[in-house]
N, C-alpha and C positions, 0 to 999 in steps of 0.2 A: 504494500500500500504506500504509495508516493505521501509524504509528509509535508509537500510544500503544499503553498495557501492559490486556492486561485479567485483571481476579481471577477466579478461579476457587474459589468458597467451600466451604463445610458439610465441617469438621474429620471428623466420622463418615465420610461418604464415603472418603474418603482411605483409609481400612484396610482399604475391599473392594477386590474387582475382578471381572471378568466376564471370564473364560479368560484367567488368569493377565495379563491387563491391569487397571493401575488403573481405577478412576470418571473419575479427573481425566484421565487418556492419553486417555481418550474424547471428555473436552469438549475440551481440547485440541485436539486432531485436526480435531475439526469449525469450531471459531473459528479454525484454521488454515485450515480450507478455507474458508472465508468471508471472510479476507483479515488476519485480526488474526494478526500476527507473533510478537506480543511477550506469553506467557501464563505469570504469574504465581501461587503459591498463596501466600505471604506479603505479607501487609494490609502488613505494616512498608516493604515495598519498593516501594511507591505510593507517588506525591505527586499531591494532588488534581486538579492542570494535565495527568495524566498517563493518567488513568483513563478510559478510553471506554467496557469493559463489565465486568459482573457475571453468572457463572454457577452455578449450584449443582452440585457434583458429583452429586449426586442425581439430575439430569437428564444421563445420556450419552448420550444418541442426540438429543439439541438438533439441531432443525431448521436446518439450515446456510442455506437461504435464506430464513429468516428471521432469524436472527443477519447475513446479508449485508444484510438491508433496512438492519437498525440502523446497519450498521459504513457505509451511504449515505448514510444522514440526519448523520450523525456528519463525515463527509468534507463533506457541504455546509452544513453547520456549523450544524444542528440541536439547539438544547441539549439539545431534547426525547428527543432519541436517544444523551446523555452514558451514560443511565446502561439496559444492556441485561440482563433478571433472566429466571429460569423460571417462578414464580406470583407472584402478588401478596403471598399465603403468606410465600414467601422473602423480599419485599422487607423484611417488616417483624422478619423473623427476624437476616437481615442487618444490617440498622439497631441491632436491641438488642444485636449482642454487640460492635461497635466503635464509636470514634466518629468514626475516621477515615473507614469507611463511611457510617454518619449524614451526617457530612457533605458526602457526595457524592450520596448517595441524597436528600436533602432536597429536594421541589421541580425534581427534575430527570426525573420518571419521565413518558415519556408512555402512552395507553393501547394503544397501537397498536402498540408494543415489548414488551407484555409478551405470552407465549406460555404458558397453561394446560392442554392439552392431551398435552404432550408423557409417555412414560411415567417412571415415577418408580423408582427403582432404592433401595430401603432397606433393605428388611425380608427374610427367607432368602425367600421366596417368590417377593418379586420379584426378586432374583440368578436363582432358579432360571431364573424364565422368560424375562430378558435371556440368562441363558448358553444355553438352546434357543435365542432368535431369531438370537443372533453365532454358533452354532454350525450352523448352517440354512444361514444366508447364506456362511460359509467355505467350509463342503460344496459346498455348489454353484457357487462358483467354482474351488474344486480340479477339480470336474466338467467345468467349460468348458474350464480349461488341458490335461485330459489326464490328468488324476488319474484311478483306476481302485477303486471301490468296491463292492464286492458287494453290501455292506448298510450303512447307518448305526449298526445298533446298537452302541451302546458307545464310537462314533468320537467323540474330544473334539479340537479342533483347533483352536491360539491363532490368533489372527488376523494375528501375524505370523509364523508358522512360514511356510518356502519349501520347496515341494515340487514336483520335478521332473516331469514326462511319463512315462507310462509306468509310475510308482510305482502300487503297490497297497495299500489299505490297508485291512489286515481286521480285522474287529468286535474292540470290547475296546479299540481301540489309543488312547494317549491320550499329543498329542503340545503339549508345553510351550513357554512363550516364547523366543524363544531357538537356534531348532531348522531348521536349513538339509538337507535330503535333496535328492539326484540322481534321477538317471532312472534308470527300471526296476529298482528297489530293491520289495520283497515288505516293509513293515512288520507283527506280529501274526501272527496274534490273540494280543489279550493282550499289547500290549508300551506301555511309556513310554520317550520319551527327553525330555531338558529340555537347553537350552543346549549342543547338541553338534549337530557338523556331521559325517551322512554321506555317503558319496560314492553312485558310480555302479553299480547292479548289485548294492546287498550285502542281504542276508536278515536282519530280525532277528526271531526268533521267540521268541514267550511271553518277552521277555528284559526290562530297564531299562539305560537307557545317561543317563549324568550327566556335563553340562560336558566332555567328551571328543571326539577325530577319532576318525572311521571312515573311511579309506580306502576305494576302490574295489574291489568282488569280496571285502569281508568276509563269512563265515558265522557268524551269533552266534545261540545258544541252540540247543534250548530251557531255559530257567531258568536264564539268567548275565546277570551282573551286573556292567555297566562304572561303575564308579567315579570319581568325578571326576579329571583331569588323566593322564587315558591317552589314547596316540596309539597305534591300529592300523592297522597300516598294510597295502597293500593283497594281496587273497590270502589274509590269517587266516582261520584254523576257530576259533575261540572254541565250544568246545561246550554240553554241557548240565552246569550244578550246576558252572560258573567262575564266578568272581570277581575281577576286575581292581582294581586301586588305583594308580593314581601311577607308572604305568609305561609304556613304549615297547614296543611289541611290531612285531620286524623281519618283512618281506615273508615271505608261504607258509610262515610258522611253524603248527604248529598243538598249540592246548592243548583236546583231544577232551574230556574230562571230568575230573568231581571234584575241580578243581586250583585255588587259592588262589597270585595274583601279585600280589604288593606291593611297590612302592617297587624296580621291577627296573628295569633297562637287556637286553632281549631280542635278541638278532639275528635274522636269517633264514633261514628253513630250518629252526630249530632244533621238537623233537618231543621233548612233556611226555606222559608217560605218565597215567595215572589214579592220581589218588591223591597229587599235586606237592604244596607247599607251599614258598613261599619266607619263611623265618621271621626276618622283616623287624621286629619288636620285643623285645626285650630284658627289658621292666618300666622302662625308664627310658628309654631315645631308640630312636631306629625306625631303620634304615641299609640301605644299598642292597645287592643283587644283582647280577651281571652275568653274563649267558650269551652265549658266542660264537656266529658262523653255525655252523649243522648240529651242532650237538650235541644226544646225544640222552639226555634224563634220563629215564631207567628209572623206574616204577611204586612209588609211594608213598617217594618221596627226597623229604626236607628239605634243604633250602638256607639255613645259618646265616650272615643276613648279619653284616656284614659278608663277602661270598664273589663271586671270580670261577672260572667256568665256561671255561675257554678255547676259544676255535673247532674244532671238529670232534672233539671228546671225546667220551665214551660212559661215564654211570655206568650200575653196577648195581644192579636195581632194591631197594627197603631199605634206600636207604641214608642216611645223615644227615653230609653235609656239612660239614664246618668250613673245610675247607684247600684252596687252593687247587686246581684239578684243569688241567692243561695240558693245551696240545694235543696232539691224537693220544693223551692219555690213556686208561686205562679204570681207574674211579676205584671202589674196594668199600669200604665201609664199613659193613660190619653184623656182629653176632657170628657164630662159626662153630656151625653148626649139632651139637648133640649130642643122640643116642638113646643113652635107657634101656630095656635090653630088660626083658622083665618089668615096667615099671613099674605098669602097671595091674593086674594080677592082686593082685599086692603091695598096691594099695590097696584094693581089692576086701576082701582080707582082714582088712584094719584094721578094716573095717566091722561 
């Protein structure tokens, strides 16, 4: 294994990427596969003794064995193959913007190391059609492991998402770096998730799940929305038009609809009616919730954090929270209802 450092250039590259992977992650990867250990994007951290190759971010899909011919000639001490570029183009592009490179590139390029050919990744068009060819190539090896896809349409899939056997994944779904799923999980139509690991078995529909666990046997959507740094855990119903933030949600709870959790501590068991809100900001700092196992909040209750829920309680539905609710409680908080008879007629006649 060759122990020198190699650069990897062209500053513009660096700001794209191709399915949420850098330019550089790409060449990288493949001067990795070619034997070069040690890959570089700052000129400053070279020293000339130490430089075997040159790549341009611009070029990610660099032919790996031909970067290995180089990294051969180099190991049997080839000078000609010190310095290893993508076109002739670059070499002299390289050259003018340092001089550190200048002078390694000087004299040291052969013809036989340099590769023209390869496709060029710069302009939105050409992203466009890198990200078809990396998203082709994904596809089709989700296909071989056991993936299950009905159609491709819409399907976006980084190249290091892990997805399990069995998994399904329907049009629309569009799954970020970052992103570990189990088997026989039903992802879409119409869903994203980024940087979140789901388990085995759980359904997310028309949903987005962010930086977040999903447990095993989760139900989410359609139209909810996990938020980053939420653990659900295994058994939820997460319904349609929820919204999670910063919260633990305990075993075979289920929050059906319309219901807003933030910055909570949930238990298990516990059943949000329609219409929840845990009202987890002030105007000035944000603070936690806490709901016991098996309690169950009643239809359209706010929860004024700071508030704990104690295990097995039961609020009535309407009601707005402040104070603590114990267990075995049954917690009412809302005005008492009064009728006016006559009222409308009486306004009727105002009129």
């Amino acid at each position: 294994m060759c122990e020198k450092k190699c650069f990897v250039f062209g500053e513009a590259g660096f700001e794209k990427d191709i399915l949420w992977k850098k330019l550089a992650d790409y060449v990288a990867d493949n001067l990795k596969k070619a034997g070069f250990n040690d890959v570089v994007t700052d000129v400053g951290e070279l020293a000339e003794s130490e430089f075997a190759a040159a790549v341009s971010s611009e070029y990610p899909f660099a032919d790996v064995e031909c970067v290995a011919k180089a990294l051969d000639a180099l190991q049997s001490g080839s000078k000609e193959a010190v310095v290893f570029v993508t076109s002739a183009g670059e070499i002299a592009a390289a050259a003018a913007k340092t001089t550190e490179l200048a002078a390694v590139l000087k004299g040291e390029v052969s013809a036989d190391a340099v590769k023209t050919d390869w496709q060029k990744v710069s302009t939105a068009k050409e992203l466009f059609e890198a990200a078809q060819k990396v998203n082709g190539e994904v596809l089709e090896q989700l296909l071989e492991k056991g993936v299950k896809l009905l159609s491709k349409d819409g399907v976006m899939v980084s190249p290091d998402a892990e997805i399990g056997a069995g998994t399904e994944i329907l049009p629309g779904t569009i799954i970020k770096s970052g992103v570990k799923i189990g088997e026989n999980c039903v992802i879409g139509p119409n869903s994203l998730i980024e940087n979140s690991e789901i388990g085995d078995g759980c359904t997310v529909n028309a949903s987005q799940i962010y930086s977040s666990t999903v447990k095993d046997g989760v139900k989410i959507g359609p139209f909810s929305h996990i938020r980053p740094n939420c653990v659900v855990e295994s058994g939820v119903k997460i319904g349609d038009f929820v919204e999670l933030k910063n919260s633990n949600i305990g075993e075979n709870t289920s929050v059906a609809h319309l219901t807003y959790i933030g910055d909570s501590d949930v238990g298990a068991k516990v059943n949000f009616g329609c219409g929840c809100v845990t009202v987890n900001y002030d105007g000035t700092k944000k603070s936690r919730t806490t709901v016991g196992d098996r309690a169950f909040v009643g239809c359209n209750t706010n929860l004024v954090a700071p508030v704990t829920v104690e295990a097995d309680s039961y609020i009535a539905a309407g009601s707005t929270i402040t104070e603590e609710v114990p267990s075995g409680a049954l917690a009412i908080a809302r005005a008492r209802q009064v009728n006016k008879a006559g009222w409308m007629e009486k306004r009727k006649n105002k009129k």
